[in-house]
N, C-alpha and C positions, 0 to 999 in steps of 0.2 A: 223356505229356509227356517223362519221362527219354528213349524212346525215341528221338523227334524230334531232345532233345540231342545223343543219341551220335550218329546220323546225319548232324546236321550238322559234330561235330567229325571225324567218318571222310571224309566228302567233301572238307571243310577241307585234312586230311591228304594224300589223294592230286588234290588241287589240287596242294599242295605238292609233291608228289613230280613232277607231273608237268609241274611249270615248270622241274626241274632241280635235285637231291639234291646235284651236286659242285659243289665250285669248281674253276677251269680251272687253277687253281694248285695243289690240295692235293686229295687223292684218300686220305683215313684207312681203313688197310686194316681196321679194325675195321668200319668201315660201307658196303666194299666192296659195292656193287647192280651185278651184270652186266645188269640188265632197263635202268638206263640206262645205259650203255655203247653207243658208235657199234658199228652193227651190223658184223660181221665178216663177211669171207668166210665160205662152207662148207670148214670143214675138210678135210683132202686125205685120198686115201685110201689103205692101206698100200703102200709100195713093191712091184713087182714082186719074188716069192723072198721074200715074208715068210709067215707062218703063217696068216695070212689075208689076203681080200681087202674084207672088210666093212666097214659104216663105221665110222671110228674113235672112238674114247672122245674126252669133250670135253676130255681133258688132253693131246692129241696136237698137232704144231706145229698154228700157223695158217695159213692159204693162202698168206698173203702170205712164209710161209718153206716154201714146199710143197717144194723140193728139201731134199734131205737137208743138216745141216747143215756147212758147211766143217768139216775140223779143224782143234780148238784156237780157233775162232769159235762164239758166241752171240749172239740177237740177242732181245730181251724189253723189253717192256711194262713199266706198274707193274700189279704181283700174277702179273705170270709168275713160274714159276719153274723152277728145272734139277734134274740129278741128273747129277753130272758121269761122263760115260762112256755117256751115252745120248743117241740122235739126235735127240730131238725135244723141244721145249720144254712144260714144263707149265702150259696155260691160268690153269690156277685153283691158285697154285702152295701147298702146304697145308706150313706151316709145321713139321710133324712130320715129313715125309716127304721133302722138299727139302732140297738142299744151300747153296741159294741162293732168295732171293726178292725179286723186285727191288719195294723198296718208293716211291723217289720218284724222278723224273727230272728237275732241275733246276738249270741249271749244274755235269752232272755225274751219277750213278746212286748211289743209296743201295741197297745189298746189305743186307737181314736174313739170317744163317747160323750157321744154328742149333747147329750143332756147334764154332764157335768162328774167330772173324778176329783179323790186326793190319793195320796198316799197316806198309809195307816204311819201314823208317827211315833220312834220313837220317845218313851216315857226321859224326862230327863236328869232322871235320876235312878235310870233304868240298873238293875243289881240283878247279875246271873240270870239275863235271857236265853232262851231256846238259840241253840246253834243251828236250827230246821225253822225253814219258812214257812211246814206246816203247822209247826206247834206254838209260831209266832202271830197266824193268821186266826187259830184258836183261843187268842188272849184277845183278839179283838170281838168285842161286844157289840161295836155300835158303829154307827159312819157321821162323820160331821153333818151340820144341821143346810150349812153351803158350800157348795163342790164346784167352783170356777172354773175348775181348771176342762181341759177336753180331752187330754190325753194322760194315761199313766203307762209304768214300764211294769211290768211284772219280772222279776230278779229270780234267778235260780237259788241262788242262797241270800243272805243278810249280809251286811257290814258294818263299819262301826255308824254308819249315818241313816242307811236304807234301810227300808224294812224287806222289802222286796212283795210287800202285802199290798193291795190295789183297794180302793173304792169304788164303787160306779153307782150313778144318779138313773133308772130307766126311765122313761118315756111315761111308765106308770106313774111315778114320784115315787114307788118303791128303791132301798137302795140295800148293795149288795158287796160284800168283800171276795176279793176273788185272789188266788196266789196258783202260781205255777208248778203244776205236779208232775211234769215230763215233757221234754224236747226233742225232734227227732232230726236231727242235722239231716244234709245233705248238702251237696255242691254248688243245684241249682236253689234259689232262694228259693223259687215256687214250691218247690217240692218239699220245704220243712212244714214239721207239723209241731204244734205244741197242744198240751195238755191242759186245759183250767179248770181248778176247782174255784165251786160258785158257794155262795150261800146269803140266805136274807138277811140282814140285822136292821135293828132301827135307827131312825136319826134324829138325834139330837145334838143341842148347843156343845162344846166343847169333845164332841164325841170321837173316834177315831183313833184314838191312841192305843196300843198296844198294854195289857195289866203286866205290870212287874211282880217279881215273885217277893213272898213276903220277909221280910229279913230283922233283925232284932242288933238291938248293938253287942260290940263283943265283947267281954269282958275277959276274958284271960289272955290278954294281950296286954303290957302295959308300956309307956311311952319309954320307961327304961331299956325296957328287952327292945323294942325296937335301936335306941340310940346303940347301943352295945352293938348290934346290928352293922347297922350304918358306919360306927367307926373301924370296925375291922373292915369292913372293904375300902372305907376312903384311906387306910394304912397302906395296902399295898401299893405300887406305883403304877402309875397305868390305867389303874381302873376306874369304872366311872359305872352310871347304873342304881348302884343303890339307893341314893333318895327315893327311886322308887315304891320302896318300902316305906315312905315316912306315908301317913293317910288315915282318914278314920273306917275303923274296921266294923264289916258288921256281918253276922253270922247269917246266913241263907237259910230257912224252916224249910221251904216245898223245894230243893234243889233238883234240877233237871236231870237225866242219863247224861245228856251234850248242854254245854253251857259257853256263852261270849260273856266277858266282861268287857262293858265299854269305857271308856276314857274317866280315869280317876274313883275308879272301882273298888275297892280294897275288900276283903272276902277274906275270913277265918274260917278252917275246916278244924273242927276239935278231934275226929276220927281219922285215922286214916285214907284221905283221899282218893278215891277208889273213882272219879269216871271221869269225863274230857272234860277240859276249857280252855278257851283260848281269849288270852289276855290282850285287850288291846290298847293303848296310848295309855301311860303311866298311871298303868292301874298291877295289883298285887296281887297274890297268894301266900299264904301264912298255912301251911300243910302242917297243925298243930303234933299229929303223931306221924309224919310223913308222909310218902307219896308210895301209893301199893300198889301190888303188880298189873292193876287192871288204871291206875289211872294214867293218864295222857294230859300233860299240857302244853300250849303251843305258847310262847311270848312273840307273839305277831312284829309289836314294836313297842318301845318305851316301857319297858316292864319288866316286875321282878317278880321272884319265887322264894321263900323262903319253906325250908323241909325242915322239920325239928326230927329230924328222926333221920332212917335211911331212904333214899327214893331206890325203890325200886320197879316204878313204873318208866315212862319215856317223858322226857322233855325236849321238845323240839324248840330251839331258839334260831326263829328267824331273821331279827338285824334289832340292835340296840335293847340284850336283856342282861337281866341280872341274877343268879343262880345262888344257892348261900343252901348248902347242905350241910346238916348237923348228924354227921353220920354217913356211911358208905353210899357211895355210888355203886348201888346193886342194879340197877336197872340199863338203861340206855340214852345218852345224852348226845342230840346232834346239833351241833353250833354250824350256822352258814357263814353268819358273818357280824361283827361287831358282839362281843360278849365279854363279860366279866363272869367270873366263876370262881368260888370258894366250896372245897369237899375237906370237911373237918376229919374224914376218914380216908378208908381205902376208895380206891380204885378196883371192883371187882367184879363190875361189869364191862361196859362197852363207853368209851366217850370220843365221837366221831369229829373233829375240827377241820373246817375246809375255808376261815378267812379270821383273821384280828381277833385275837382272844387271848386277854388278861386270866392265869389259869393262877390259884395259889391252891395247891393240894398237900396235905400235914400229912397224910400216908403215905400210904405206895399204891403201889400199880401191880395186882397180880391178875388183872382182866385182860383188857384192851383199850389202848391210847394213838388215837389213829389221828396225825395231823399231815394227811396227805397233800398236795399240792401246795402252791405260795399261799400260807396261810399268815406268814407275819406274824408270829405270834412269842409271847414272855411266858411262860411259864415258871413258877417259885415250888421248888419242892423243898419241904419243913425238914423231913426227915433226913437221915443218912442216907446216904447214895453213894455206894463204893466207883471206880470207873467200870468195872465189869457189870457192876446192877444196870447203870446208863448206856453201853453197847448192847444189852440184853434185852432192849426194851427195843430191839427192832428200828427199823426205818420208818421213814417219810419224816424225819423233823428236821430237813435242811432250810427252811424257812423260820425254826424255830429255834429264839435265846434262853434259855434254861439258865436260873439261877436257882443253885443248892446251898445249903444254909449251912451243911457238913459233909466230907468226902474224905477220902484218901488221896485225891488229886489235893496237888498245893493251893495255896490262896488265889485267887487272879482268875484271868480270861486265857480260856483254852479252846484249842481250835483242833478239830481233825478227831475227838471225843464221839464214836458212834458215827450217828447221820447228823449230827443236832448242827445249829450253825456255829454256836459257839457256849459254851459250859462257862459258868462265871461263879469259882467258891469262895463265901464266904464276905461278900460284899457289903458295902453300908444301909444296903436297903433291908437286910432284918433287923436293922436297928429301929427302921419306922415301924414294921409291920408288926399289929399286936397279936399278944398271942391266945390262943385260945382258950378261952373264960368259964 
């Protein structure tokens, strides 16, 4: 009778085993089974000019990296693992004996290293870092002098905190920075593959941190033109945002193609701005002769832009920016959500709105004004607006209250005006809002 039991719970068992041990998401290197594991190529066999020709030990690359491996590139599974300074990857990578073992691959590589990692650290007073984790991994010089920690994450991109750059301690006492060059998804976890770049630097006491680029204070900026700034958006109603712009400015020498500004950043361009940045936590942009057809800026969150000119590049506002154009809207502006915006001109591009956004525009609109779905939103037009200019201007602003400063419609609130929700001429709030200086 017992015996029947155990019989049935052992069949039980490798029932279960043989429906599938992992999950396609998580692969615990503690209950690592290579018997389910998608079958692999046959191993390669030693290079021409090595010590032997036989076949190789099963810690030897895999097929699919049958050439030798690039320098300063690896390329591993999760449970490969390395030994840095040798050409091939090890299968079954054993925790005692590797300098690296890659334990999970999921938006990004988790390194186990046994001998000791950091992460390369943001500078803290970092101004106009690389938006690439390559070119972030190239400002690191050196690796701290003690690396506690066992495991790091290697990051596809940066953020405002991560570097997405790695350290690692080997077995030699040599140590190495390493960042992630390419990912290869798939469904089952075994089967992703990620890419690392390696390289040597040395270690010493406070080392490890990432160089910032070198920056000078600004001086054509002055605390007036800012306040001037600032009170034309706190005028309008509604809005909010601008203190953004209050900060001390300083002008960027070695500026990157792709640029982050991190938290309390403030950056004068005296040229026209010409390439990406993406502004993060109540940090600024002052586009001294504005923003030109090639630049791009993102206000990720808490952040403003000021354009002394016209923008005729893209600004992308992600949730809580602030926008202050001196001059037309030549280019393309997409508001997701929470925005304040002041265009001292036309409208003669594209300005895309799809949630909450404070708009006070002094021109007109001969481009495109697109506020499609519940976007909630006030918009203030300075100029004249007949009732046939405002039917004229197309659909999608039934989410949207529109206050015009002068019309041919009467005084008050009007409904049934176009798509808009409701038209309002002539109201007491251009009594607050200042005028343009």
């Amino acid at each position: 009778m017992w015996k029947v039991a155990i019989g049935l719970v052992v069949g039980s068992l490798a029932t279960a085993a043989g429906l599938g041990a992992f999950s396609s998401e998580t692969a615990p290197r503690q209950a690592r089974d290579r018997s389910v594991e998608p079958e692999r190529p046959p191993p390669r066999r030693a290079p021409p000019g090595s010590t032997t020709d036989s076949a190789p030990a099963k810690n030897e690359i895999p097929a699919e990296n049958a050439t030798a491996l690039p320098p300063g590139r690896i390329i591993l599974r999760i449970g490969d693992g390395y030994v840095f300074g040798e050409t091939s990857i090890r299968a079954d990578g054993d925790d005692d004996t590797c300098d690296i073992v890659c334990q999970d691959i999921r938006h990004g590589a988790s390194l186990l290293c046994p001998h000791g990692a950091a992460a390369a650290a943001m500078p803290v007073a970092a101004v106009g870092l690389p938006a690439e984790v390559k070119l972030l991994a190239e400002r690191v010089a050196d690796a701290p002098a003690a690396m506690p920690a066992r495991d790091v994450w290697l990051r596809p991109r940066p953020d405002a905190e991560q570097s997405g750059v790695g350290l690692v301690r080997a077995a030699s006492g040599k140590s190495y920075r390493l960042y992630l060059v390419a990912s290869e998804p798939a469904a089952h976890a075994l089967q992703r593959r990620v890419t690392i770049a390696y390289a040597e630097v040395p270690a010493k006491r406070g080392g490890g941190v990432i160089g910032g680029s070198t920056s000078t204070p600004a001086t054509a900026l002055t605390n007036q033109d800012l306040k001037r700034y600032i009170a034309i958006g706190r005028s309008v109603p509604g809005m909010n945002g601008m203190k953004y712009l209050d900060g001390k400015y300083v002008r960027i020498e070695d500026p990157e193609p792709s640029m982050v500004l991190r938290r309390r950043s403030h950056v004068l361009e005296v040229d026209p701005f010409e390439r990406e940045l993406t502004l993060k936590g109540r940090g600024a942009l002052v586009a001294g002769a504005g923003v030109g057809h090639d630049g791009h800026v993102v206000l990720d969150s808490y952040s403003a832009v000021l354009s002394r000119g016209p923008m005729s590049g893209v600004v992308d506002i992600k949730s809580y920016g602030y926008l202050h154009i001196e001059g037309d809207l030549a280019g393309t502006l997409n508001v997701d959500s929470y925005a304040s915006v002041v265009i001292d001109g036309d409208i003669t591009g594209t300005m895309k709105v799809r949630s909450y956004t404070e708009l006070l525009l002094r021109g007109r609109v001969t481009g495109t004004l697109d506020a499609k779905g519940s976007c909630w939103s006030t918009f203030f037009f300075e100029s004249y607006h007949s009732r046939l200019d405002l039917e004229r201007l197309g659909g999608h602003f039934k989410s949207v209250t529109l206050h015009v400063k002068e019309s041919d419609l009467a005084p008050g609130k009007h409904k049934g005006i176009g798509s808009w929700r409701y038209v309002i001429v002539g109201d007491s709030a251009w009594k607050k809002i200042r005028k343009r200086e």
